[in-house]
C-alpha positions as CSV (number, residue, x, y, z in Angstrom):
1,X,99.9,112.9,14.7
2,X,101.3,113.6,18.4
3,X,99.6,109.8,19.1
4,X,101.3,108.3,16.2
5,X,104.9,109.7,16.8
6,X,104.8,108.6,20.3
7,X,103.7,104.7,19.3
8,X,106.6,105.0,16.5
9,X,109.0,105.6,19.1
10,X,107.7,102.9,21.9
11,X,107.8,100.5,19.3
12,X,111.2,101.7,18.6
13,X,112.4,101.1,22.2
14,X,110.4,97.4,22.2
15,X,112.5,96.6,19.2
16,X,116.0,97.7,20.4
17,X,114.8,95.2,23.9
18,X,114.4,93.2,21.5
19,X,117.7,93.1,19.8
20,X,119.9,93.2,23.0
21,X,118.2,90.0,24.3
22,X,119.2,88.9,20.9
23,X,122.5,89.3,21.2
24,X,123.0,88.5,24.6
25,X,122.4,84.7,24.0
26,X,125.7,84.8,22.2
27,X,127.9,88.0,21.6
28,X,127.3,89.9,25.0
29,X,128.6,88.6,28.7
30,X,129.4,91.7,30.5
31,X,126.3,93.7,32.2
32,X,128.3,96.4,30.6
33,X,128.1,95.7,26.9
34,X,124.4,95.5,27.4
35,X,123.4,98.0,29.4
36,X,125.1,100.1,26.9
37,X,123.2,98.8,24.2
38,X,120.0,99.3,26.4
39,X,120.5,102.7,26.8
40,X,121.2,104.3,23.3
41,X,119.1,105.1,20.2
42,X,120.7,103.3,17.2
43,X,118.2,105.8,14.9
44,X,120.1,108.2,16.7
45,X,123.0,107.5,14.1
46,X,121.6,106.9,10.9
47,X,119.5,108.8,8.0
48,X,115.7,109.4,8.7
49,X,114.8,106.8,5.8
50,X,116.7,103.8,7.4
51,X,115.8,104.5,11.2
52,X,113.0,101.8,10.2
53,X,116.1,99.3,10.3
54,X,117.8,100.4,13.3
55,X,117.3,97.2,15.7
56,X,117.6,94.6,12.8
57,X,121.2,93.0,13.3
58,X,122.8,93.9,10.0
59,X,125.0,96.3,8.9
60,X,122.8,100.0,7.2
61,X,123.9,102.3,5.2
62,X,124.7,105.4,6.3
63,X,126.1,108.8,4.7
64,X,129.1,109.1,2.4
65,X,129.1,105.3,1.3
66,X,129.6,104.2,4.6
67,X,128.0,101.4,6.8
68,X,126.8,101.5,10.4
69,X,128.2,98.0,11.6
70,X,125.5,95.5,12.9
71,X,125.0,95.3,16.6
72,X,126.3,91.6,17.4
73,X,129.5,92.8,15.6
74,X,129.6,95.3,17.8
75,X,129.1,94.0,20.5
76,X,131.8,91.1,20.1
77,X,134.5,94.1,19.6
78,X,132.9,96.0,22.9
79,X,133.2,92.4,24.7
80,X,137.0,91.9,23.9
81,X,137.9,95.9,24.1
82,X,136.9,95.0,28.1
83,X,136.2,99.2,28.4
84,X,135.6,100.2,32.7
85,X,134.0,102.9,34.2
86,X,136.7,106.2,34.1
87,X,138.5,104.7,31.1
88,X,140.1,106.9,28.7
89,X,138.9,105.3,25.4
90,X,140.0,106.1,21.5
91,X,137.9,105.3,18.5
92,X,139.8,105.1,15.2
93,X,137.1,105.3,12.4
94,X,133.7,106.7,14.4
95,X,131.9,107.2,11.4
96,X,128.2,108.3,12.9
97,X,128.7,107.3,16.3
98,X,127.1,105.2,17.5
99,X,129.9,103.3,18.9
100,X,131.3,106.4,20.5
101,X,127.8,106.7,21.8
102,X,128.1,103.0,23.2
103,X,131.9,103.3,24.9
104,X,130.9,106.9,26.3
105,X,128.0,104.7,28.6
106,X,130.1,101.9,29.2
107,X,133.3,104.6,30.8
108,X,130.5,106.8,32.6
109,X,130.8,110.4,33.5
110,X,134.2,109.8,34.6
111,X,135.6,108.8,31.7
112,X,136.5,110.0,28.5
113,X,135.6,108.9,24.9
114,X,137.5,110.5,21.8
115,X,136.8,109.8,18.0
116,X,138.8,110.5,14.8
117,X,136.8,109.9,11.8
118,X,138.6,110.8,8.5
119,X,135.3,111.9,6.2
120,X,134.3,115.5,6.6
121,X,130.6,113.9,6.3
122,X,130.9,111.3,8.9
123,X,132.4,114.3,11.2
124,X,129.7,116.4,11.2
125,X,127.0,114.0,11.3
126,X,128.5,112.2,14.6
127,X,129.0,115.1,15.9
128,X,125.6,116.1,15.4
129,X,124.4,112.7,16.4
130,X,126.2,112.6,19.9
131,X,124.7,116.1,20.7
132,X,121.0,114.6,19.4
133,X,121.7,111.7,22.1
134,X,122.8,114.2,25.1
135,X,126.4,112.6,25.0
136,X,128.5,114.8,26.7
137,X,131.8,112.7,27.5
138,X,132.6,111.9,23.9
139,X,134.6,114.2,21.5
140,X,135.0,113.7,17.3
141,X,137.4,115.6,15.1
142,X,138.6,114.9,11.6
143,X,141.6,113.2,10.7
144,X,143.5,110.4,10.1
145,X,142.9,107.9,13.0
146,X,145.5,105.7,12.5
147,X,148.0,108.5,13.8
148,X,146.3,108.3,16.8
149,X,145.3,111.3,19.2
150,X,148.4,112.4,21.3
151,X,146.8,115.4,23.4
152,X,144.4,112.9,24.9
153,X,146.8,109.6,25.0
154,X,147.7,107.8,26.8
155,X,144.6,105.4,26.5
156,X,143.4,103.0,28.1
157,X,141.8,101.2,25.1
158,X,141.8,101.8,21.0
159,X,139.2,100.3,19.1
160,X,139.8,100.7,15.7
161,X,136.4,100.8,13.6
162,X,137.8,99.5,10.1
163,X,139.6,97.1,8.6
164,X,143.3,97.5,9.0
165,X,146.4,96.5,7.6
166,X,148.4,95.9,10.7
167,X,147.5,97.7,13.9
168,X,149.8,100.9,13.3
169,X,152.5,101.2,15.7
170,X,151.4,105.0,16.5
171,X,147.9,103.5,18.4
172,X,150.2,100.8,20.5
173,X,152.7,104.2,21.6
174,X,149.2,106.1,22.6
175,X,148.7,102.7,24.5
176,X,148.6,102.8,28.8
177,X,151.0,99.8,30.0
178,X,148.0,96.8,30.8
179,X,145.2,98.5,28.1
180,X,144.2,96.7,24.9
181,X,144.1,97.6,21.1
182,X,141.2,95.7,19.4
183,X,141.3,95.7,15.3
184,X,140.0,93.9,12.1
185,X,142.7,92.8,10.8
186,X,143.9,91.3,7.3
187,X,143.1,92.5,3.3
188,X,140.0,94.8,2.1
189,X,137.7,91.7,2.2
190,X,138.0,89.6,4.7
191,X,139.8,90.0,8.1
192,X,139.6,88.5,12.3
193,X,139.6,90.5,15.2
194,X,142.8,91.0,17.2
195,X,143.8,92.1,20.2
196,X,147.0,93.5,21.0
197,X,147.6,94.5,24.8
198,X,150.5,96.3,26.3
199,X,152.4,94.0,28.3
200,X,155.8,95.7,30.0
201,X,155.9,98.0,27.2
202,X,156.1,95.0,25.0
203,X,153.2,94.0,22.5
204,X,150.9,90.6,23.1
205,X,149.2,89.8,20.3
206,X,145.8,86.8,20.0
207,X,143.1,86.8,17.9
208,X,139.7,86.1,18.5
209,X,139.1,82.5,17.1
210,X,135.9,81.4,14.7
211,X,134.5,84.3,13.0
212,X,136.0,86.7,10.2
213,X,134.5,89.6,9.6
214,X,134.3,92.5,6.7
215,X,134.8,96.1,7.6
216,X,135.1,99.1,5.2
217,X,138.9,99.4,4.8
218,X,141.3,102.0,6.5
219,X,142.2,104.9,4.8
220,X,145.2,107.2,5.6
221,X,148.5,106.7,5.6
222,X,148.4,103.6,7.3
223,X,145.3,102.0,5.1
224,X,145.4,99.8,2.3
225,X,147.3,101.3,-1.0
């Protein structure tokens, strides 16, 4: 049995080498991105019956209706967020985080990582998830992400995890002059990426060109009614 679980998790590991040469002919450029993907367990963050699934490049199912986004989407938001080692980093929607996971390798042990995830499910289970992956710079509490995180701001990037209205004008206050907001934005089905940087306390706004995208929708104050 020993044998067996030991060649299920090598062949794991083979696959997920797999996947980030995948995705680096296209989605990742920074060493960053993929070293990030290279060093955590994406079964790490999802239900014992669809670890099976965890280096295919789709979107799974995870708990409480949710979805664990697919890698190259990932990646593309983790390309334009630009995160740096010692970064103070916010994740609005961290549902079982594996994202958090992700940013918390990319800022290293000098950096911070903090996630708000609205669904007492999703909180737990990241939470438990992070501590199954040994991820000690990243912290998860309940909430409603869109209002931010004010005891940790300012940041130097947001990501925000679901699909979004408008990028609420609490994240871009929580914002360091020079960092970067990245978002899908648009309606509940269909929506682009956009980045929104702080630019002498002024907001820059450009979107990233050629792809839309489908995220599960905001919810909060500032989600979709």
């Amino acid at each position: 049995m020993k044998g067996k679980k030991s060649e299920a998790i090598g062949d794991l590991a083979n696959q997920r080498s797999r996947l980030v040469e995948y995705i680096s002919g296209f989605a990742v450029k920074r060493h960053e991105t993929k070293d990030a993907f290279n060093a955590v367990r994406r079964e790490n963050f999802m239900p014992p019956n669809m670890r099976q699934y965890a280096y295919a490049d789709d979107a799974i199912p995870i708990w409480n209706n949710q979805t664990i986004s697919q890698p190259s989407t990932i990646s593309i938001m983790l390309e334009l967020l630009e995160v740096k080692q010692g970064m103070n980093v916010l994740e609005v929607g961290s549902g079982g985080g594996y994202v958090l996971a992700l940013l918390s390798k990319m800022v290293g042990a000098d950096g911070k990582v903090y996630g708000v995830e609205i669904s007492e499910e999703l909180f737990e289970k990241s939470s438990e998830n992070l501590a199954k992956e040994g991820i000690a710079n990243a912290i998860v509490r309940k909430g409603d992400g869109a209002n931010g995180w004010k005891e940790n701001a300012p940041f130097d990037r947001v990501l925000v995890s679901c699909a979004c209205p408008f990028i609420p004008k609490e994240l871009f206050n929580e914002l360091k002059e020079g960092g970067r907001i990245v978002a899908p934005v648009g309606d509940q089905h269909t929506q682009v990426m956009e980045i929104m940087m702080k630019v002498k306390g002024k907001p820059m706004k450009k979107s990233y060109e050629g792809t839309l995208f489908a995220f599960v929708p905001l919810k909060g104050r500032h989600g979709f009614k």
